[in-house]
C-alpha positions as CSV (number, residue, x, y, z in Angstrom):
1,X,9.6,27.2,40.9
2,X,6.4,29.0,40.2
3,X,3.2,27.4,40.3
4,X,0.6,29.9,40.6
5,X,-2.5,28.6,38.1
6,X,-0.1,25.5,37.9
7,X,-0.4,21.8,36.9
8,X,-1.4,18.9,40.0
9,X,1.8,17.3,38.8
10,X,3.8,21.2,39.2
11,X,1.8,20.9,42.8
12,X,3.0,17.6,43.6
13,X,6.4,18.9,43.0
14,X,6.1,21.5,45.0
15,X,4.9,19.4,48.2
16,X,7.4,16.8,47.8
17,X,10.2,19.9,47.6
18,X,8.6,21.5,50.6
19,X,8.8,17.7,52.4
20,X,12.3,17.5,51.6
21,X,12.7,21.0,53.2
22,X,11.3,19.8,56.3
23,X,13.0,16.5,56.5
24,X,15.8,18.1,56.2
25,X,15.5,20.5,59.0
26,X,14.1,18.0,60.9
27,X,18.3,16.5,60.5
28,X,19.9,19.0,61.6
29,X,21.6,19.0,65.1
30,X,20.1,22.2,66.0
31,X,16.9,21.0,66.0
32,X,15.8,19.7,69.8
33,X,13.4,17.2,69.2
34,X,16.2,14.4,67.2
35,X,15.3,13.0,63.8
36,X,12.4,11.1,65.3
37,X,9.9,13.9,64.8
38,X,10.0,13.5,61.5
39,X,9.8,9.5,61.2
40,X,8.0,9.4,63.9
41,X,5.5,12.6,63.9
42,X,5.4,15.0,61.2
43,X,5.0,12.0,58.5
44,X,2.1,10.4,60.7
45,X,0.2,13.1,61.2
46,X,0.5,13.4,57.3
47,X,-0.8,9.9,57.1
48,X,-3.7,10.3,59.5
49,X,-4.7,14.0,57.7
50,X,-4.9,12.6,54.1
51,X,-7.1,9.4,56.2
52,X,-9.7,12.2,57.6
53,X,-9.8,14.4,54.4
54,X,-12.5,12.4,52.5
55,X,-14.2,11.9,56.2
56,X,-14.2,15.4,56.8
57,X,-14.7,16.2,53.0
58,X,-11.8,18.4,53.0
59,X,-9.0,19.4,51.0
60,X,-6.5,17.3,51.1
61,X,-3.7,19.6,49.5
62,X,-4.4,22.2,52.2
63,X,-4.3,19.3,54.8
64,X,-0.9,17.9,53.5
65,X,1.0,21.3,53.7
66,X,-0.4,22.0,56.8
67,X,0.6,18.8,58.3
68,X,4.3,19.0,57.0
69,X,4.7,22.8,58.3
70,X,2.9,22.3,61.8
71,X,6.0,22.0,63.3
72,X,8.1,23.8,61.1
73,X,8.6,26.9,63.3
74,X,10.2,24.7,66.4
75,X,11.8,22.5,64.6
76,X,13.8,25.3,63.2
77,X,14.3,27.5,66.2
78,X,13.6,26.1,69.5
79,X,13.5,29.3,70.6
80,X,10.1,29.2,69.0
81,X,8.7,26.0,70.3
82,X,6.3,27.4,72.8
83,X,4.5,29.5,70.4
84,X,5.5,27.8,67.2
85,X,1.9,27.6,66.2
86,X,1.7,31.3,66.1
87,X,5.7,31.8,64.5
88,X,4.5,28.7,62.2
89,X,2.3,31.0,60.1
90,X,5.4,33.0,59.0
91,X,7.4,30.1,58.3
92,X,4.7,28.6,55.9
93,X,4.4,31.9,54.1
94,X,7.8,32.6,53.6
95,X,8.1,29.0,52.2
96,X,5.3,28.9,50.3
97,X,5.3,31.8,48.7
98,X,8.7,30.8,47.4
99,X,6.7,28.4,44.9
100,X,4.3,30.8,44.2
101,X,1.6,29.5,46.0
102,X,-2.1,31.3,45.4
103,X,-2.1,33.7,48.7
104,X,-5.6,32.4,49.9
105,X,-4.3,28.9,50.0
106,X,-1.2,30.4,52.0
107,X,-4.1,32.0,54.1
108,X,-6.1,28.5,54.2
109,X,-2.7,26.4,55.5
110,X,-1.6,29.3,57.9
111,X,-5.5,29.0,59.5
112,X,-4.9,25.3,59.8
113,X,-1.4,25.5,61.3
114,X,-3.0,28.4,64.1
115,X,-5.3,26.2,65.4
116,X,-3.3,22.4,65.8
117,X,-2.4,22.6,69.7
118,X,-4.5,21.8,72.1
119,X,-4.2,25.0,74.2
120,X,-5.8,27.0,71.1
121,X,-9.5,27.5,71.5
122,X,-11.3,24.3,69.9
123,X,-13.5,26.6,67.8
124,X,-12.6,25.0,64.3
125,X,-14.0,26.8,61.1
126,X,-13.5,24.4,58.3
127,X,-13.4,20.6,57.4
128,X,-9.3,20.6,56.6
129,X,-8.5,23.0,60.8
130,X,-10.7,19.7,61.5
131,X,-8.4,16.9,60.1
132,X,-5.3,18.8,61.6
133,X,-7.0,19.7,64.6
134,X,-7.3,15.8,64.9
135,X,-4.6,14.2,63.0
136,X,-1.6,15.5,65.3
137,X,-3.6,14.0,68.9
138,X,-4.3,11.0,67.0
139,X,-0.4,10.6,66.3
140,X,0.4,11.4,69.9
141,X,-2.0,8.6,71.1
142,X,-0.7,6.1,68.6
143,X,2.6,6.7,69.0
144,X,3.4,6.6,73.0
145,X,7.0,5.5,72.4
146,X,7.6,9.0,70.8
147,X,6.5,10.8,73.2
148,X,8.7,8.7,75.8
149,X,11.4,9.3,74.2
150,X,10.6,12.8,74.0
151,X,10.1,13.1,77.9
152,X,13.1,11.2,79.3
153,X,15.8,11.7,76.5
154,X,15.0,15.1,74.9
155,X,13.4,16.4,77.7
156,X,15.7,14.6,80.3
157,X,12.9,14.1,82.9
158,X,12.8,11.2,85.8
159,X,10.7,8.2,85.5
160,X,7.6,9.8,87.6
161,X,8.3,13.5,85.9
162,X,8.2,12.2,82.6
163,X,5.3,9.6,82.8
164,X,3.0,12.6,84.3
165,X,4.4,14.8,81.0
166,X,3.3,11.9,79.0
167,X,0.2,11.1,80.7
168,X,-0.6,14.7,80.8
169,X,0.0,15.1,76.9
170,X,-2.2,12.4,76.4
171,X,-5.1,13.7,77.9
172,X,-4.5,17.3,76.8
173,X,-4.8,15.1,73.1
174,X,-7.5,12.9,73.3
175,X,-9.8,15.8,75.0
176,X,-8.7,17.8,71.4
177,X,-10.2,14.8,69.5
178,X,-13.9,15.1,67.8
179,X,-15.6,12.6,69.8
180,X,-15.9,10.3,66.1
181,X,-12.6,10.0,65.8
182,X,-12.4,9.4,69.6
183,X,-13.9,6.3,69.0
184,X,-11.2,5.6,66.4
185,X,-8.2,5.2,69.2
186,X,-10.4,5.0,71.9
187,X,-8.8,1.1,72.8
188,X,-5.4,2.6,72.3
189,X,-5.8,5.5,74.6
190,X,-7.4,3.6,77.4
191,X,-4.6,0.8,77.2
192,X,-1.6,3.2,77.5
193,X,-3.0,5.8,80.0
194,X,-2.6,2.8,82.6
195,X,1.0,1.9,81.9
196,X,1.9,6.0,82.7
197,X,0.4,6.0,86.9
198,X,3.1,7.0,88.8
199,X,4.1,4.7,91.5
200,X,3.4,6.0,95.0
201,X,6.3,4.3,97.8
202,X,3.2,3.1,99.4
203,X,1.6,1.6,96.9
């Protein structure tokens, strides 16, 4: 389906296609990380990027793509999950470009999909890298059981191992977090980092 100069409605087609695309990847037994990302990641970091578009005053067709192809690249490959930020940009263009999408908007999600992990520099250049940047920490913090599950089944790590992972992933998030939206999980941060402190034998 072409949709270069297109309709919203041809647009809208072409973002629920490209969700199904993901969804369905996200099904498939090769891919590591189970199902769950999906239900449990992918669509809320959605949610929470179309919440911070009119905050940010950004676009929020840029910010949906990006947030359904962040994870694209691993999800796909887990051969490419520790830089799938970087193989993500391929991915997305390859896709996209299927539909015909204008190639600066390609350029604009690609830019947006670059900078969502934390170990990127936090240098952000544009009102939707900020709702990514933002959205996918915020879904990490609101969603510790996802991240558990992530740690001890996927990852198969031992109660201490995987409660440092978590706690570590945590605070790698919430330090990626503009300080106003800090304040927007700030309760939910400080409550769970507690329930992740290893227990020493001593203690």
């Amino acid at each position: 389906m072409i949709i270069a100069g297109g309709t919203r409605q041809r647009r809208r087609i072409m973002i629920a296609d490209i969700e199904r695309i993901v969804e369905e990847a996200c099904a498939q037994d090769t891919n590591i990380f189970g199902y769950g990302i999906w239900t449990h990641h992918i669509t809320q970091v959605v949610k929470h990027g179309k919440r911070l578009a009119p905050i940010f005053k950004a676009d929020e067709e840029i910010v949906q793509l990006a947030a359904r192809l962040h994870d694209y690249a691993s999800v796909k490959d887990k051969a490419l999950y520790h830089d799938h930020h970087i193989h993500g940009l391929r991915e997305a263009e390859l896709l996209l470009q299927r539909f015909g999408y204008p190639l600066e908007r390609i350029e604009a999600v690609k830019q947006r999909i670059e900078g969502h992990r934390a170990a990127v520099s936090r240098e952000r250049r544009s009102a939707e890298a900020e709702c990514l940047t933002n959205a996918d920490p915020i879904t990490h913090i609101e969603n510790v059981p996802s991240l558990l599950h992530l740690a001890f089944v996927q990852h198969r790590l031992g109660i201490d191992e995987g409660a440092q992972w978590v706690r570590g992933k945590l605070e790698g998030s919430w330090k990626k977090l503009s300080p106003s939206v800090q304040e927007m999980v700030r309760q939910k941060y400080e409550v769970a980092l507690p329930v992740l402190t290893v227990i020493t034998a001593d203690a």
